[in-house]
N, C-alpha and C positions, 0 to 999 in steps of 0.2 A: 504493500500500500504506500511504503514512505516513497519506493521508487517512483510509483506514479505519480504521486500530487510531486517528488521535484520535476518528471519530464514533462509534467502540464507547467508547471510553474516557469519551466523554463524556453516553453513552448512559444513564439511571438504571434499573437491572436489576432484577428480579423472581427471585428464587431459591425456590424449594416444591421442592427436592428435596435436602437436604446433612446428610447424617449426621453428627453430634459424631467418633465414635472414629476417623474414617475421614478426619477434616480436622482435627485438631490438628496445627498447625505442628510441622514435623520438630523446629528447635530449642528449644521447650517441651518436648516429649517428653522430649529427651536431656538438657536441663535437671534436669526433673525427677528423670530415671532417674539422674544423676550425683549428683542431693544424697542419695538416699536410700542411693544404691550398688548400684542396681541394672542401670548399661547393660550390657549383653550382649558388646559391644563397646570396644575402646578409643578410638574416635574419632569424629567426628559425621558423615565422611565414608561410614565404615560403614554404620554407625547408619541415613540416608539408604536405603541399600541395601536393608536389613530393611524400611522404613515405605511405599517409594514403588517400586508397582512399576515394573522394570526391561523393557528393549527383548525380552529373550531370555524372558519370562515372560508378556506377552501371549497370551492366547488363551487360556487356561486360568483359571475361576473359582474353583478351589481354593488356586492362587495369590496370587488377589486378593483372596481375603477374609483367606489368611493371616498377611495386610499389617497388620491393625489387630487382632490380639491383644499385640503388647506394649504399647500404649499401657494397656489395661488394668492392668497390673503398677501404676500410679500412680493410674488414675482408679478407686481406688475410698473417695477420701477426703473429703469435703463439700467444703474448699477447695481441693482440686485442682481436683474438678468447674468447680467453681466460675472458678477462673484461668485451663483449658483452652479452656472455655469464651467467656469476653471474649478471646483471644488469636483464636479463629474468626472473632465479629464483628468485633476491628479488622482482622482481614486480608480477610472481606467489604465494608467499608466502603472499603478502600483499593481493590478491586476495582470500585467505583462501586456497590456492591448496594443500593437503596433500598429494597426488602421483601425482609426474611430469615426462609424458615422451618426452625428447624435441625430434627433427630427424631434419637430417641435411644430407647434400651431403658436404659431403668433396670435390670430384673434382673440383666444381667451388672455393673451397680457394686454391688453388696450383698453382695459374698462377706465383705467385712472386718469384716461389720455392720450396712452402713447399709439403713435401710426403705427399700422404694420409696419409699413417698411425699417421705423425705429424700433420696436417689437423684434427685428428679424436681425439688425445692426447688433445687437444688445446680447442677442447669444452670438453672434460672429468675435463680436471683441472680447469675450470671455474666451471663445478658443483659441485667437489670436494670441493673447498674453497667457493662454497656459503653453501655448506651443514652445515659448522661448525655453521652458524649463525642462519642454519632453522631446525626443526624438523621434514624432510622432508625424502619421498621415492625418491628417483631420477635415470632416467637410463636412457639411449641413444640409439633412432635408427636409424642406418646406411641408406642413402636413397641413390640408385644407379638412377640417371636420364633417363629416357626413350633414351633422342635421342642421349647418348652418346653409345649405344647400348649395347648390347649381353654379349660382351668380358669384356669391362668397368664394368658392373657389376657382372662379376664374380672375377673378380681382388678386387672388393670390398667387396663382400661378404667375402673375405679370410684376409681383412685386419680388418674388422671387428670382426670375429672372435678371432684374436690375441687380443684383447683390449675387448675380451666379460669381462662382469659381475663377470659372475659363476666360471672366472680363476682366479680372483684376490680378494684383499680383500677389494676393494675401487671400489666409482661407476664406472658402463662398458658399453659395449655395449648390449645391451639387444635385441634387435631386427631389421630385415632388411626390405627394403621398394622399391618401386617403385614408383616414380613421375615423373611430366614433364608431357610434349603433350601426350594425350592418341591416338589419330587418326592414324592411320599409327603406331602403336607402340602396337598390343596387348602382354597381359600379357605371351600368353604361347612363346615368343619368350625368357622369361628369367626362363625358365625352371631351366637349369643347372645352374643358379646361387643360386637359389634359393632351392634346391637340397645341392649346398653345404652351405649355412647359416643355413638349418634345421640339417642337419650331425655336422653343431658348435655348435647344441643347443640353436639358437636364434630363438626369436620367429618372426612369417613372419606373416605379414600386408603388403597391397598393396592399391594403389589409382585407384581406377575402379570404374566405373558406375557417375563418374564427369561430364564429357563432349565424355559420349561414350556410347554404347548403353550397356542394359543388359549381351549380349552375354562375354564383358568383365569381367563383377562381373565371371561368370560362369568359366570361365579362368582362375579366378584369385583363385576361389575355387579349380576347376578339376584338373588343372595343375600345380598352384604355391603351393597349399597345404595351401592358405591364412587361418588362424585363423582369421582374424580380416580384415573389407574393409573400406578402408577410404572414406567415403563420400557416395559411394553407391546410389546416388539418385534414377538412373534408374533400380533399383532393384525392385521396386516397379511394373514397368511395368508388370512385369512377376512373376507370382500367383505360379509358380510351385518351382522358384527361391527362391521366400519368405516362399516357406514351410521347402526349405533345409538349407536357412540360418537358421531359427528357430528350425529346427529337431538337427541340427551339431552344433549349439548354438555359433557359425559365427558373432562373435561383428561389427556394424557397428558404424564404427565413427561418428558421425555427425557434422557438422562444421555449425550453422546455419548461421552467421553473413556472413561469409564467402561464402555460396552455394547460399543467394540471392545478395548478391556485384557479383556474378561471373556469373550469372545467369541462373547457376543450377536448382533455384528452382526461377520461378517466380514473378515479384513483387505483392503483396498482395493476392499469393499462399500459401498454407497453408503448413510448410515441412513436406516431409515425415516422422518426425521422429514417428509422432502419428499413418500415418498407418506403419512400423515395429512395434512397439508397441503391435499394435492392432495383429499384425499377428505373433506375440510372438517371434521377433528379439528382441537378446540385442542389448543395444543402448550403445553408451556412448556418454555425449553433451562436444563438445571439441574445441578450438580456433579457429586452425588452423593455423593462422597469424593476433596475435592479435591484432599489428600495422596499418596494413594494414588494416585488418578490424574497427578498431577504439574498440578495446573489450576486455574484461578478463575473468574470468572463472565466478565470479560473475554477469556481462551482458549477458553472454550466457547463466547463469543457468537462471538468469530471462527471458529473451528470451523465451527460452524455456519453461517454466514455464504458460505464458502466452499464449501459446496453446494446452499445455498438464496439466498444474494444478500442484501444489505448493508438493502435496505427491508424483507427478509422477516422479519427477526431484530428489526428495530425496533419492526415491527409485533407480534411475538409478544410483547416484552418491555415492549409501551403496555396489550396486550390482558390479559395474563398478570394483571395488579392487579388484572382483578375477579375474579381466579380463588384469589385468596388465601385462607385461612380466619381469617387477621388481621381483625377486627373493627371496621369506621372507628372507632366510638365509643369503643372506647378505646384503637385505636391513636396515638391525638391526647393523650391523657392521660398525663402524666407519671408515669415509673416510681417508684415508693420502692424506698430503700436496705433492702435483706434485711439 
């Protein structure tokens, strides 16, 4: 056992699935909430309780999204953004992560004011000035919310754009996404947003086949032009689906820690990630919301590990690099100070 946690430990990780509000370290958070005066609670031991879900709470996704509404109560300030932010990448970098891509929905930080497009700045300049201290890939993607609809994320997609990667010569936005409730929200109603985030040259990944049926993943391939599906479980259902992900070479996220807390993937279910695998889908093993799930890239490699085997995870996480929407050319270029 010590063998393997040192070859993961020493393992250099590929992360393309990890959400800001869902992975700011618990005591940032209560930090925060204590200088302003707003923790909820009197102690950081609570606090914990509220942010990361608990054993008795498993299996239920209403619960586990309810995990990262107070971190909002703070992040809706440019230097919060900003500080929550480098607190993710030092505690990615300590987990060994050598390409990080965070996503993040700007519109739920704007209530106090701020634009998207400063909303969107605010976590770029947190990756910016953690870069100087990591030897790190870093890039940002945009996530348009399901139930803010249609329009909302075409407005984002275009603000996105402005602050891509490939325009400038410090970390960008690298790619566009969809999350939120899947139910009542399929993928092909963001057509046109998604239409124009591919015309800026970012790369598109989408959250389908979580808590929806296959038909979704299919949608998100035909219509959105997804590269990459986050989560994908119920992909699996369907035999014809899995040959296309694997023919189009269609990365599917995987989020373990996260798909049995929400219960995607049943308790003492085996995850899908070993039948894609088997049925020659890239994979890539990824947070999600590492807080919330109580996890880091190290946990989830072992994780994973121990139902797919110590070369399998090595190999996902040598392969995973070309699957990045981090850009070499200017991954290699030095960030400026925002």
């Amino acid at each position: 056992m010590l063998e393997l946690e040192a070859r993961v430990a020493s393992l250099p990780k590929v992360e393309l699935h990890q959400h800001v509000d869902g992975s700011i370290p618990t005591e940032v958070t209560w930090e925060l909430m204590r200088h302003y005066g707003l923790n909820p609670v009197p102690s950081l031991e609570e606090m914990r309780r509220l942010l990361e879900i608990q054993d008795d709470e498993e299996g239920s996704l209403l619960a586990y999204l309810d995990k990262m509404h107070y971190p909002l109560w703070v992040t809706q300030f440019y230097e919060n953004i900003t500080r929550v932010t480098e607190a993710i990448v030092d505690a990615a970098a300590a987990a060994g992560v050598a390409t990080l891509e965070l996503r993040y929905s700007p519109i739920i930080h704007t209530y106090a004011g701020l634009t998207p497009r400063q909303s969107i700045r605010a976590v770029l300049s947190g990756m910016n000035h953690a870069r100087k201290r990591h030897d790190m890939k870093l890039g940002l993607i945009v996530i348009a919310m399901r139930q803010h609809g249609p329009h909302i994320a075409k407005i984002l997609a275009r603000q996105a754009i402005a602050e891509a990667q490939h325009l400038h010569s410090r970390t960008g936005v690298v790619g566009f996404d969809i999350a939120g409730p899947e139910h009542g929200n399929p993928p092909r109603l963001f057509r046109s947003a998604y239409e124009i985030a591919g015309l800026g040259h970012l790369g598109l990944t989408a959250h389908a086949g979580e808590d929806a049926p296959a038909d979704y993943v299919w949608q998100a391939v035909d219509e959105l032009g997804a590269q990459r599906i986050g989560h994908g479980c119920a992909a699996v259902q369907d035999g014809e689906l899995m040959r296309r992900l694997a023919k189009d070479r269609i990365v599917v996220e995987c989020c373990l820690s996260s798909n049995y807390n929400t219960g995607a993937v049943g308790r003492g279910a085996p995850h899908p990630i070993a039948a894609f695998l088997e049925a020659g889908v890239p994979v890539a093993i990824c947070c999600d919301n590492s807080t919330v799930s109580r996890t880091d890239q190290t946990r989830e490699t072992l994780r994973a590990a121990e139902q797919i085997g110590l070369d399998a995870v090595e190999t996902i996480h040598r392969e995973s690099a070309a699957y990045t929407f981090i850009r070499p050319e200017r991954a290699l270029q030095d960030a400026d100070a925002d």
